[in-house]
C-alpha positions as CSV (number, residue, x, y, z in Angstrom):
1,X,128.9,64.5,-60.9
2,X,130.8,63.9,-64.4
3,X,128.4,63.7,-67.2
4,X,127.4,59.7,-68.5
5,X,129.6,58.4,-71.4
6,X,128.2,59.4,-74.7
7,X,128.2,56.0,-76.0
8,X,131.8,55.8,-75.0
9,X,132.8,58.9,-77.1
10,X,134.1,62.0,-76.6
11,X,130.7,64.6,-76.4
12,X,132.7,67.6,-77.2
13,X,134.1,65.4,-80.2
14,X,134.1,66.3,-83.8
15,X,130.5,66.3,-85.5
16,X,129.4,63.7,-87.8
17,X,129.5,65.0,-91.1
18,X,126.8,63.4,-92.5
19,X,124.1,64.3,-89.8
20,X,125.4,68.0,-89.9
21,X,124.9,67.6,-94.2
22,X,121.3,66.1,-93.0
23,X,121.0,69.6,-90.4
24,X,121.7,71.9,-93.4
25,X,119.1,70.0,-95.4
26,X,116.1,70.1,-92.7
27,X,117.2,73.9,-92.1
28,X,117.1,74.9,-95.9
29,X,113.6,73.2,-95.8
30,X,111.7,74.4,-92.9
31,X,108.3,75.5,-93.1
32,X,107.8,79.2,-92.6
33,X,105.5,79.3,-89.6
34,X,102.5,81.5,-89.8
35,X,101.0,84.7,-87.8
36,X,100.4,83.7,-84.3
37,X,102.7,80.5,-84.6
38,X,105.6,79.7,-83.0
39,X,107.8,76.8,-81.8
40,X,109.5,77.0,-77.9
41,X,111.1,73.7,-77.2
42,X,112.2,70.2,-78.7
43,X,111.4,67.1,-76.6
44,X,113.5,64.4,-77.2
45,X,112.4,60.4,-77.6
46,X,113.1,57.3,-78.6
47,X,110.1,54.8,-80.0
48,X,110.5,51.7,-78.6
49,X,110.8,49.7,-82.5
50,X,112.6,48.4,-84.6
51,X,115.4,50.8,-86.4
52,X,112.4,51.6,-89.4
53,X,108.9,52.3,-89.3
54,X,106.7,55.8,-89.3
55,X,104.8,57.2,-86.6
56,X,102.6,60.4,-86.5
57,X,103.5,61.0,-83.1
58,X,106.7,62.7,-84.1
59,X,107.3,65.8,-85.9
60,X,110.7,64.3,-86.8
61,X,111.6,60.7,-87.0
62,X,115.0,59.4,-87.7
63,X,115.4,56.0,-88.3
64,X,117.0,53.6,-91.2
65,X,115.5,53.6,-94.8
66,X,116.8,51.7,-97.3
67,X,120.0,50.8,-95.4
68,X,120.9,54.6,-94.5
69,X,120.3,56.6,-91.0
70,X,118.0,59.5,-92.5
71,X,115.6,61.9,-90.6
72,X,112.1,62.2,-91.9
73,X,109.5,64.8,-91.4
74,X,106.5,63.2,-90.0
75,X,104.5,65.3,-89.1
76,X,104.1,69.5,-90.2
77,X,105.4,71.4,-87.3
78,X,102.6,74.0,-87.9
79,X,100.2,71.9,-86.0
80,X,102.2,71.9,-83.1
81,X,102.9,75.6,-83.6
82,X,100.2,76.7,-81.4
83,X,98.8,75.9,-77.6
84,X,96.4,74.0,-78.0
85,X,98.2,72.5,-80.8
86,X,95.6,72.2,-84.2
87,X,94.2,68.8,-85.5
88,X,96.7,66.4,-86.7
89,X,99.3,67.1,-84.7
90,X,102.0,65.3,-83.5
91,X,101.1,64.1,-80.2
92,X,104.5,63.2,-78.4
93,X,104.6,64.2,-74.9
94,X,101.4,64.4,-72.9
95,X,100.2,68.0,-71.9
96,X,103.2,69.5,-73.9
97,X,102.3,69.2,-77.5
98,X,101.4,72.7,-78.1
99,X,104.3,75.3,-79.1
100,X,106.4,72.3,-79.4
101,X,107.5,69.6,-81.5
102,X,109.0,66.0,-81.0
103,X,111.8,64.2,-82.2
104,X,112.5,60.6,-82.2
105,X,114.6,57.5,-82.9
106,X,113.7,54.2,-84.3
107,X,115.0,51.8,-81.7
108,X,114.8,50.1,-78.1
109,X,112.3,47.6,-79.0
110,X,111.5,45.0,-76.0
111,X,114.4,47.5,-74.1
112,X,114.7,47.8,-70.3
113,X,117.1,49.7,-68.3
114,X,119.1,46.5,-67.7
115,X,118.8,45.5,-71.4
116,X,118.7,47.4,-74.4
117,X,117.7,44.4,-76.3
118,X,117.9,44.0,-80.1
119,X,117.5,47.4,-81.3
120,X,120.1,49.7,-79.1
121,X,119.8,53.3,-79.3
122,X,123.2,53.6,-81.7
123,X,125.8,56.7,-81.9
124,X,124.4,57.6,-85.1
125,X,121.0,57.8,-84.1
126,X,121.5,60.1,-81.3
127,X,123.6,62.3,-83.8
128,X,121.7,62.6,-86.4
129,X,118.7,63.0,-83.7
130,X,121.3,66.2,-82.0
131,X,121.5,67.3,-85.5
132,X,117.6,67.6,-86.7
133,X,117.0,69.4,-83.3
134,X,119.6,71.9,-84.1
135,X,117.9,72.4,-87.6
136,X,114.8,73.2,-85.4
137,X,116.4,75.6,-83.2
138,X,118.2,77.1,-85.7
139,X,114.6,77.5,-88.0
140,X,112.4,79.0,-84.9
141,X,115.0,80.4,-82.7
142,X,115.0,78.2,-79.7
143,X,118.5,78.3,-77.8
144,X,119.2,74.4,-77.9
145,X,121.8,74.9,-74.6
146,X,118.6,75.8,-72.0
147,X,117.1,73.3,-70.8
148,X,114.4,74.6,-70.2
149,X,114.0,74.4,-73.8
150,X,115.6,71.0,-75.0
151,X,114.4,68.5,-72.9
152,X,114.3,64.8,-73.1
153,X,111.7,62.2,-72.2
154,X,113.2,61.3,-69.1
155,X,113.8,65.4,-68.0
156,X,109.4,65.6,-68.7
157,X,108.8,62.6,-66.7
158,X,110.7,64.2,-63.8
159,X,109.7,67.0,-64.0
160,X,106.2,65.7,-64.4
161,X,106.1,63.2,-61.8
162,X,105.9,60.1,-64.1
163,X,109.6,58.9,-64.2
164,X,109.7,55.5,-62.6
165,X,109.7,55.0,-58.8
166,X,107.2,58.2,-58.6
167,X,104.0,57.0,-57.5
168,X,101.1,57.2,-59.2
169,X,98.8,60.8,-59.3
170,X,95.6,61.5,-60.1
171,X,96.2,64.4,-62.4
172,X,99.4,63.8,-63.8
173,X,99.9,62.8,-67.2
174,X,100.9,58.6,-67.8
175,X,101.9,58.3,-64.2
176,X,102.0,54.7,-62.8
177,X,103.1,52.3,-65.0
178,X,105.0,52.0,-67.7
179,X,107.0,54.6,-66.6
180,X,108.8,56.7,-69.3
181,X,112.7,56.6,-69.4
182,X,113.3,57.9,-72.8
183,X,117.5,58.8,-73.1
184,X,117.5,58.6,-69.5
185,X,120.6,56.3,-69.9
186,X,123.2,55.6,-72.9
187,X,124.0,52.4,-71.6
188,X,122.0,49.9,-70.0
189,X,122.0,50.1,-66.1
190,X,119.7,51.2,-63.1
191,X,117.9,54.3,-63.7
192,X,118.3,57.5,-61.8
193,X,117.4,61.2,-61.9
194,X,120.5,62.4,-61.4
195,X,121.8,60.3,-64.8
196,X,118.7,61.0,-66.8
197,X,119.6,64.5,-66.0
198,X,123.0,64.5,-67.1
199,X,122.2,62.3,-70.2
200,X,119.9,65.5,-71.0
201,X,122.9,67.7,-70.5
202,X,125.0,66.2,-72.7
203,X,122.4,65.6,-75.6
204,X,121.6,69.5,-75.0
205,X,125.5,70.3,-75.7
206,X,125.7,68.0,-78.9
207,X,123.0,69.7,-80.4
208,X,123.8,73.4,-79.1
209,X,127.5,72.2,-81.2
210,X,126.0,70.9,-84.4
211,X,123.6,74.4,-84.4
212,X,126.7,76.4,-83.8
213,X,127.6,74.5,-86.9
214,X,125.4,75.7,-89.1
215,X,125.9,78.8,-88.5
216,X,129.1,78.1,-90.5
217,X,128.7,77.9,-94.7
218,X,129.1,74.3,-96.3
219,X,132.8,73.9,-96.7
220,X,133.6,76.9,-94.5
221,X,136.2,77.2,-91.6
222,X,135.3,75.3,-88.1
């Protein structure tokens, strides 16, 4: 099946300078994990507001702050740097908090599949969102093409048995209602696995491109 639209644009298009300027800035600042810490995988959300706000669910938020798309750390990634994870942590995807950290967009207030509402996941979001996760993986050495390392809300919820139309299990974290379906679509329409799945895919090669990226000096050859 060929991948979902990426908001209409071309996924293997040219980066958006001024997320990949906001990747080298998260990258120079990392914090240096400690002895017997270490970060595995990025799960992806977005957190169903307004484009601003904070939220301590998220180790990364990006979102809009005095007019500008900028990423914010909310949270220290050294909590979530261990399994269990330590107090304070960022608590964004149930049973998979430790070893991991979240990332998330302001947006999709009031959202359903069908209607994204007021507050539409936009194109720079999502970049800027592909960007901070390549900071991450470049910082901790996760390989932001596996995914079984870059997932989506969506991917967890499938995997997890909690995406909607699965029925509801004792034992399962959120199943039943409200389902998660975080960047299971770009666009509003019906909701499938096999789209969620590709939406993944394609989110998982924006920010495998922008880490390339930064692999590359400030002003050097692409």
């Amino acid at each position: 099946m060929e991948s979902p639209s990426y908001f209409g644009l071309d996924s293997e298009g040219p980066l958006d300078t001024r997320s990949l300027s906001w990747a080298r800035e998260l990258l120079s600042n990392a914090t240096y994990l400690r002895t017997g810490e270490s970060l595995l995988r990025i799960y992806y959300h977005w957190r169903v507001s307004t484009y601003e706000g904070d939220d301590c669910a998220y180790n990364i938020l990006v979102g809009m702050q005095n007019g500008l798309w900028v990423p914010r750390v909310e949270v220290d990634v050294r909590l979530n740097a261990t399994d269990p994870p330590q107090p304070g942590y960022a608590a964004h995807t149930a049973d998979r908090n430790g070893n991991a950290l979240g990332i998330s967009v302001d947006a999709m207030l009031d959202a359903e599949p069908g209607s994204f509402g007021d507050y539409p996941v936009q194109w720079h979001l999502a970049e800027m969102m592909c960007a901070a996760g390549a900071a991450m993986g470049a910082a901790y050495g996760i390989d932001c093409a596996d995914p079984d390392k870059v997932m989506t809300h969506a991917e967890v919820a499938i995997l997890d048995r909690y995406f909607p139309g699965d029925l509801e299990q004792d034992g399962f974290p959120e199943s039943g209602p409200p389902y998660r379906w975080d960047w299971a679509l770009f666009a509003p329409d019906s909701l499938s696995k096999v789209v969620a799945i590709g939406c993944g895919n394609v989110l998982r090669r924006r920010t495998h491109l922008y880490k390339q990226a930064l692999s590359i000096p400030a002003g050097g050859a692409s």
